[in-house]
DRENDO-1510 file (C-alpha; in Angstrom, 1 decimal, always signed):
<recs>
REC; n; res; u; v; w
REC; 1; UNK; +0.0; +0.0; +0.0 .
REC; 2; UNK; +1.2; +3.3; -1.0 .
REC; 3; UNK; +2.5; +5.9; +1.9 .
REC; 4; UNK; -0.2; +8.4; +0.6 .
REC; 5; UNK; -3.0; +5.8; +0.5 .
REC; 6; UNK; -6.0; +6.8; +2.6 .
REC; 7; UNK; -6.8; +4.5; +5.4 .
REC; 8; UNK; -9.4; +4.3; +7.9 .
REC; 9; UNK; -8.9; +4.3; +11.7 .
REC; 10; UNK; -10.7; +4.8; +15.0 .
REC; 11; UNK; -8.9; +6.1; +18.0 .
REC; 12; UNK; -10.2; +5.8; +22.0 .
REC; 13; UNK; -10.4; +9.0; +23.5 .
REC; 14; UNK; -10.9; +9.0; +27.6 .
REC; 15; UNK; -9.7; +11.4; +30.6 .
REC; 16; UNK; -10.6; +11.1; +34.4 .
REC; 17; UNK; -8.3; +14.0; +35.7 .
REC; 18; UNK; -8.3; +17.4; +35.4 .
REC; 19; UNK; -10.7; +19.3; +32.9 .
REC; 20; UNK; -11.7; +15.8; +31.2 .
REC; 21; UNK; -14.2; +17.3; +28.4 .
REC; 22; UNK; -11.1; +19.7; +27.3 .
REC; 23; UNK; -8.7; +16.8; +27.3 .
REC; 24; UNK; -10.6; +15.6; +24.9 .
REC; 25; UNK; -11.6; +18.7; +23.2 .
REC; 26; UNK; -7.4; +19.2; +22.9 .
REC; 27; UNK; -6.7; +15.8; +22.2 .
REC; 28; UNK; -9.1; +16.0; +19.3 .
REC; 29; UNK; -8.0; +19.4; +18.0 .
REC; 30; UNK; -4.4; +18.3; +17.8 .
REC; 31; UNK; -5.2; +15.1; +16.1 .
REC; 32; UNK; -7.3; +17.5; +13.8 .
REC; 33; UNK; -4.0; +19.8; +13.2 .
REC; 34; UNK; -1.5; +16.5; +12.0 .
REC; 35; UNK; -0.6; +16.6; +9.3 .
REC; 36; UNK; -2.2; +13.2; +7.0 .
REC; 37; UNK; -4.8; +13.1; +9.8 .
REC; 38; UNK; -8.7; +13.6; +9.0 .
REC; 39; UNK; -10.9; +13.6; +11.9 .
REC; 40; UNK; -13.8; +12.4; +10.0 .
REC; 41; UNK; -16.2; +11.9; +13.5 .
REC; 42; UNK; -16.4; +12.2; +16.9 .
REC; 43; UNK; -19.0; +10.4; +18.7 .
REC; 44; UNK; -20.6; +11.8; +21.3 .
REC; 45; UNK; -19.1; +12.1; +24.8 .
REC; 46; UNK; -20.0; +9.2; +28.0 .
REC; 47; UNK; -19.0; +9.6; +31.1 .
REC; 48; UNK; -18.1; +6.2; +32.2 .
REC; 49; UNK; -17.2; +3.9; +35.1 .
REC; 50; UNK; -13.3; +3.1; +35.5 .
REC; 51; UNK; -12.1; -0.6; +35.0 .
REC; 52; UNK; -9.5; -1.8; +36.3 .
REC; 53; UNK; -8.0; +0.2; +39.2 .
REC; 54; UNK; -11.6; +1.6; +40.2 .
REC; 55; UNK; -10.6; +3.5; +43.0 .
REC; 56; UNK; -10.3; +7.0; +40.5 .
REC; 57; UNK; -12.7; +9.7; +39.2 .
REC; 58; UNK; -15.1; +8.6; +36.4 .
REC; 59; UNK; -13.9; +9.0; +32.6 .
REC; 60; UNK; -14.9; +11.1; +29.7 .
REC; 61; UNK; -14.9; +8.5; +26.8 .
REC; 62; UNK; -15.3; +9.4; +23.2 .
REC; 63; UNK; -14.3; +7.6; +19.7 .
REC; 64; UNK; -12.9; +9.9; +16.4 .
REC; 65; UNK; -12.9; +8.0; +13.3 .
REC; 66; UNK; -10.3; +9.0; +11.2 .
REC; 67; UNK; -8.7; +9.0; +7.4 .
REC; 68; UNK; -5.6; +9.0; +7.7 .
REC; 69; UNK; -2.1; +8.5; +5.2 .
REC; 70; UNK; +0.0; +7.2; +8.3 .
REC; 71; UNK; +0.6; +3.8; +9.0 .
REC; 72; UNK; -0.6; +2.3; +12.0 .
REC; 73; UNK; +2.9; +2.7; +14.0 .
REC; 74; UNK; +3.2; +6.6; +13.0 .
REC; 75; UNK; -0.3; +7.1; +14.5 .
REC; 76; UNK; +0.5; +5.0; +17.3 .
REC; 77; UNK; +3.7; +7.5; +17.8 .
REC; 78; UNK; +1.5; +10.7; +17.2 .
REC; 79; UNK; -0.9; +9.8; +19.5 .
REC; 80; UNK; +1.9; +9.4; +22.3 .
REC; 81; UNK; +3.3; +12.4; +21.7 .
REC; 82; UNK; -0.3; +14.2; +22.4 .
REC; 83; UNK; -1.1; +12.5; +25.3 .
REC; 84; UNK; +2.7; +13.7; +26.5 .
REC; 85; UNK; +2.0; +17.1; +25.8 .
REC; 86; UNK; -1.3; +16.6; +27.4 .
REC; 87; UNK; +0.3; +16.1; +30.8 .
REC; 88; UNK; +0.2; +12.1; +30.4 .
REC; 89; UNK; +2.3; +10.0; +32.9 .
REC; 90; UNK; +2.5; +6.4; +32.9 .
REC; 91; UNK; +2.8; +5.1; +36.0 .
REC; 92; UNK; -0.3; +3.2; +37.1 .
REC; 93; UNK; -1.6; +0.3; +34.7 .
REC; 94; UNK; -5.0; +1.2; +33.7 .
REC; 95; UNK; -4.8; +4.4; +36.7 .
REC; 96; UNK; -6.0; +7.6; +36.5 .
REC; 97; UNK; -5.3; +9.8; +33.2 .
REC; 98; UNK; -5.4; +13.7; +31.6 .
REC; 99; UNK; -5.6; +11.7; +28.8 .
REC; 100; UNK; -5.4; +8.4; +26.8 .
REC; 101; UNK; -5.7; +7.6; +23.3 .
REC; 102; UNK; -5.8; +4.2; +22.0 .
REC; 103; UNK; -5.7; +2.8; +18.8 .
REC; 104; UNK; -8.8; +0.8; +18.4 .
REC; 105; UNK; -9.2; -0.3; +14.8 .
REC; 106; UNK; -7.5; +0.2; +11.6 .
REC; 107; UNK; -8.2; +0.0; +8.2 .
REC; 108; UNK; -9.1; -3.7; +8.7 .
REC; 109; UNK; -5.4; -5.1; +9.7 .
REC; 110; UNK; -4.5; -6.6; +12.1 .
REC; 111; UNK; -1.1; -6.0; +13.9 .
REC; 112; UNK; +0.3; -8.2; +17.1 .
REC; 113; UNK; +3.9; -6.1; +18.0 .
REC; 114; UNK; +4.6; -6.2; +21.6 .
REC; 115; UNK; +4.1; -2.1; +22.3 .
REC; 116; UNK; +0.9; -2.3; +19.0 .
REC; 117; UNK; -1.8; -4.2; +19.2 .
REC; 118; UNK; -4.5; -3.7; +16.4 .
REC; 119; UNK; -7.9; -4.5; +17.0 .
REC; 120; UNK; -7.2; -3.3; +20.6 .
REC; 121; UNK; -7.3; -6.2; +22.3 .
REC; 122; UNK; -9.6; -5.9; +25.2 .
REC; 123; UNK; -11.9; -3.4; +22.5 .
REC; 124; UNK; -15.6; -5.3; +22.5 .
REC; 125; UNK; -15.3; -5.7; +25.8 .
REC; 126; UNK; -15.3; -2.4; +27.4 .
REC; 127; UNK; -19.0; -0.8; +27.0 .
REC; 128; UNK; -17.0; +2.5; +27.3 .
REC; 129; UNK; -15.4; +2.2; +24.1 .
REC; 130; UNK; -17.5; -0.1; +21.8 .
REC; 131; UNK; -20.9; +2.9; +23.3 .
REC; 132; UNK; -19.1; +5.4; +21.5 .
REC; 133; UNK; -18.1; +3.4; +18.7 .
REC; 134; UNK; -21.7; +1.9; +18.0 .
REC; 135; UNK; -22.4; +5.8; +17.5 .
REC; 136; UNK; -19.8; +6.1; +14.5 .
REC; 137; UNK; -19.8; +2.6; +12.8 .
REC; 138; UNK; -22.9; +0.6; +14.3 .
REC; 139; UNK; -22.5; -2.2; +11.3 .
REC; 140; UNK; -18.8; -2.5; +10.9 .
REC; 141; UNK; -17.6; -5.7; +11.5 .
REC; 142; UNK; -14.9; -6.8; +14.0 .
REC; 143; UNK; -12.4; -9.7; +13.9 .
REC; 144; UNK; -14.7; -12.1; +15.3 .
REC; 145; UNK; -16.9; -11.7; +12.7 .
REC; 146; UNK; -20.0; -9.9; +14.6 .
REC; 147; UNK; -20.9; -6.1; +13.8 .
REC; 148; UNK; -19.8; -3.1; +16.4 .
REC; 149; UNK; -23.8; -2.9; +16.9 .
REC; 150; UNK; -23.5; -6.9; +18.4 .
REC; 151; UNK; -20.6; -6.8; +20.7 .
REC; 152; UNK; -22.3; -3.4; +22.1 .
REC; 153; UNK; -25.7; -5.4; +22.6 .
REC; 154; UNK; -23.3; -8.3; +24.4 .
REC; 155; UNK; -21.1; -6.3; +26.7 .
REC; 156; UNK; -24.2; -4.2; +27.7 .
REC; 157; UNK; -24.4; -0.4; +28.7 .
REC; 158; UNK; -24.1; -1.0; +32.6 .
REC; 159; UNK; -21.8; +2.4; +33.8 .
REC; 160; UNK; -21.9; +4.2; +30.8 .
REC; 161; UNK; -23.9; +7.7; +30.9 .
REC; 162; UNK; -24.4; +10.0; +27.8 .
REC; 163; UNK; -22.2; +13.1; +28.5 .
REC; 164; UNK; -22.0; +15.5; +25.8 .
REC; 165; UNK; -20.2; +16.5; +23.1 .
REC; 166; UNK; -16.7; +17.4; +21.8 .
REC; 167; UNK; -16.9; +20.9; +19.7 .
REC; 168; UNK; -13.2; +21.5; +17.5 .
</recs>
């Protein structure tokens, strides 16, 4: 595939410290400013429970679908580089975060690097990130073969509350 071939990727937007909607509204906007980076769609904004460590302040979840001409480790790097100069620090798995982006899907590949895993790997099983997905691509397929529509009706809606929105 060419470099300058358009692809099609969704990226997991969440924050549960700080200001979280402008964590996202920032995380968005400098997505938005990369170059070979279309932010097609956001979905809509849900404020959700945490998972894993749940002793933390509730998340802001939101998906952008994207066109991009990067591949898949580029956008990887790029989104590290905005969560860093949002304020990220690593130092609790799954802990409380300005602001986390994670690859979800991409243009239909799939990837298995030890620091890149594409389909995310724990993605139709966490209502916070297949909600807002089901909002941008309801009948697109995942690897196991059911639509984004299915996994959401399987993994259910339990801690995940509408929000708002995310205005660039």
């Amino acid at each position: 595939m060419s470099s300058d071939a358009h692809r099609i990727a969704f990226i997991g937007l969440g924050s549960d410290l700080g200001d979280r909607l402008e964590a996202l509204r920032r995380a968005a906007g400098l997505l938005s400013d990369t170059p070979g980076i279309l932010v097609a769609a956001l979905s809509p904004v849900y404020e959700t429970d945490p998972v894993g460590v749940e002793a933390q302040p509730p998340f802001l979840n939101a998906v952008a679908g994207i066109e991009t001409t990067l591949a898949a480790r580029a956008l990887l790097e790029r989104c590290q580089e905005i969560e860093a100069e949002l304020g990220r620090e690593r130092s609790v798995r799954w802990g409380p975060r300005t602001i986390d982006l994670d690859l979800l899907l991409f243009s239909g590949e799939r990837i298995d690097e030890p620091d890149l895993q594409v389909p995310h790997p724990r993605l139709a099983e966490r209502a916070f990130v297949v909600r807002p997905l089901a909002d941008l691509a309801p009948d697109l397929r995942l690897p196991d073969g059911r639509t984004v529509a299915e996994a959401l009706a399987a993994v259910g809606e339990k801690g995940v509350r509408r929000y708002g929105s995310i205005v660039l």
